[in-house]
N, C-alpha and C positions, 0 to 999 in steps of 0.2 A: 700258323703259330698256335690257335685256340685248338686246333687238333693234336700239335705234340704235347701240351701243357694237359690235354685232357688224357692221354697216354700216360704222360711221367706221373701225372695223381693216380690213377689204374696200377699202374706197377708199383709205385710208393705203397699206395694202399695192400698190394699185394706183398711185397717185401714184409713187412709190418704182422699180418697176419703169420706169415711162413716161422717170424720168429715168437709169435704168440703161440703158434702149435707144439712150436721147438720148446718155449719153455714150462709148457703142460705136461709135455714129458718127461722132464728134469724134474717138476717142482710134484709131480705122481711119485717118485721117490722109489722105485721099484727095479733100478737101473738104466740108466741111458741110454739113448738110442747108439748105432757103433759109431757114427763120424763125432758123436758128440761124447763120446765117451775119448774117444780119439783130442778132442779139443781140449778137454778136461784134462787130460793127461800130457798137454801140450804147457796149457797154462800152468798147471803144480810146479814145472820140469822150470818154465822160465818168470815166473811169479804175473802171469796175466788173468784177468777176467776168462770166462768161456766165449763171452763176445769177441774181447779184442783175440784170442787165440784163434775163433771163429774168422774172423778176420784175417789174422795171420796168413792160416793155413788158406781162405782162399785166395789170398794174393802170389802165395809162393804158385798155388796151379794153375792161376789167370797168368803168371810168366813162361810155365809149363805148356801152355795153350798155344800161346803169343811164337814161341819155339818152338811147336809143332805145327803152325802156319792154321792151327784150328780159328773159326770163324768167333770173332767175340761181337756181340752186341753192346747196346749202353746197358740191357738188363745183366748181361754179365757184371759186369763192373760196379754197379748198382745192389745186385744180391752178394758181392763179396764185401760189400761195407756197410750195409744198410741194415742186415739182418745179425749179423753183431752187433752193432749200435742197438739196436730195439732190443734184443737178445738182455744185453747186460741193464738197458733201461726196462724192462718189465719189473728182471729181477732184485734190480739194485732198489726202488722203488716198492716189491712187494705187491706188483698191481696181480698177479697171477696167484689164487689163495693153494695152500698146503691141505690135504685132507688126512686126518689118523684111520678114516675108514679104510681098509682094503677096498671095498667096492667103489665107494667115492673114486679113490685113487685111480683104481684101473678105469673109471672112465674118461677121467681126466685124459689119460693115457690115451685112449681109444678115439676122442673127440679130438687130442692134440694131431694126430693122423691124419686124422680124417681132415682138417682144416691145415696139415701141410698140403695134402694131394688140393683141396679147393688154394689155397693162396697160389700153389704151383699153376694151377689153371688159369688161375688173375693175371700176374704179370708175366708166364709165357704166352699167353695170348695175347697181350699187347704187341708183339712179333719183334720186338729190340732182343731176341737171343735168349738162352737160359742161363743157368749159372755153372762157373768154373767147375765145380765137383762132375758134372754131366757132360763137360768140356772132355775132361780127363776119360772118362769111359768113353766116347767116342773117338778120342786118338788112340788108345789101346786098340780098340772094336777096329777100325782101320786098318792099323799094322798086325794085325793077327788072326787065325782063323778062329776063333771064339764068339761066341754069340754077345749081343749086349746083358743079357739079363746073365751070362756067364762071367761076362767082366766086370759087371756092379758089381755081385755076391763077391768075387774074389777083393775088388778092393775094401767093401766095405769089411770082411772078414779080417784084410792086415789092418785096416786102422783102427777096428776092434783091439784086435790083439796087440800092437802099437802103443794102443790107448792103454788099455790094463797093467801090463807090463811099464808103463809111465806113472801108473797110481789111478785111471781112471775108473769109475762106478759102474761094476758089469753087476746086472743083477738078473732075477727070473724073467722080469719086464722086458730085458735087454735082448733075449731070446725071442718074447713075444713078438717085438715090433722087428728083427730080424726076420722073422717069418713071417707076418703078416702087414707089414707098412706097405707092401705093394697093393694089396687087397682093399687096404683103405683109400688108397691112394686112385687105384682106378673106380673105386665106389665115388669121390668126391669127383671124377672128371663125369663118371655117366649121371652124376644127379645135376652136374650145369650142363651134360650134354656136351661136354668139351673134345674135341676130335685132335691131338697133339700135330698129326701128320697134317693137317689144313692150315695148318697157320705158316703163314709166310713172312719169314724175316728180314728184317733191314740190318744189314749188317756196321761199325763202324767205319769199314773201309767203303762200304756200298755208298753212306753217305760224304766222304769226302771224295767221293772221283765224283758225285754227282756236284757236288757244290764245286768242283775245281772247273764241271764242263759248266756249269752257271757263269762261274767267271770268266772263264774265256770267250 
């Protein structure tokens, strides 16, 4: 038990950053990243937060998952509620400051990156699964001959354009972290040394066949 409690503080703590990064690049003000531009335009459409949309939209793809027989962990289910929750508590709150600098701004921007790719290291490292949105690119990646970094770009490009065409905030920024959030991203796993392919999952179904052979 003091092993999974110090697990679920690890991913909590991680979830928690992922939406601190998320809202550095909302509150940089220079356009949004695309799934959150996507959110944004989710929430305008049916009058929610970008958290609870955030939410939304990962529950509708954790169903998505669950339907394509893809593995879900507790961190999945965990990063579709948790990082909305913190999401709209940063900004509801104000803890995350606005800069009028352009250069302020862009590193806000650049540091929110950088501290998705480290949170992403946190709580999939803890091995409970990642989240829905990476669920979704690996059942594409599956059923089709297309590369994984071919099936991101493509989805995140329609929930860009999704998003915009709903009212969401595309701007120059929007492009930058389009091109470059992978860059940061694999900069924050080589600076904890994080190796993605070594971590090994527990899955939710791994753990009820294991407690049901406990019980019997």
């Amino acid at each position: 038990m003091k092993n999974i409690f110090k697990k679920f503080l690890i991913m909590n703590i991680g979830q928690f950053l992922y939406a601190a990064g998320i809202t550095m690049t909302i509150n940089a003000n220079q356009g949004f990243s695309p799934w959150t531009v996507f959110h944004q335009g989710i929430g305008m459409q049916l009058n929610l937060t970008i958290g609870k949309a955030t939410i939304l939209v990962g529950f509708i793809l954790l169903i998505i998952n669950f339907f394509f027989k893809e593995k879900i962990g507790w961190s999945t289910i965990f990063n579709m509620a948790l990082v909305g929750l913190y999401t709209d508590f940063l900004m509801i709150n104000n803890l995350i400051p606005i800069f009028d600098s352009l250069i302020l701004s862009y590193g806000m921007m650049f540091l929110g990156m950088f501290l998705v790719g480290l949170s992403t290291a946190i709580y999939v490292g803890v091995g409970w699964g990642s989240g829905p949105r990476d669920g979704i690119v690996a059942v594409i990646t599956k059923r089709t001959k297309f590369s994984i970094k071919t099936v991101r770009s493509g989805i995140e490009s329609l929930a860009l354009v999704l998003g915009f065409f709903m009212g969401g905030t595309v701007g120059i920024g929007t492009a930058v972290m389009a091109l470059s959030v992978g860059l940061f991203v694999n900069l924050a796993f080589n600076f904890v040394k994080f190796d993605v392919t070594k971590v090994k999952h527990s899955y939710i179904d791994d753990n009820i066949k294991m407690l049901s052979s406990r019980a019997a």
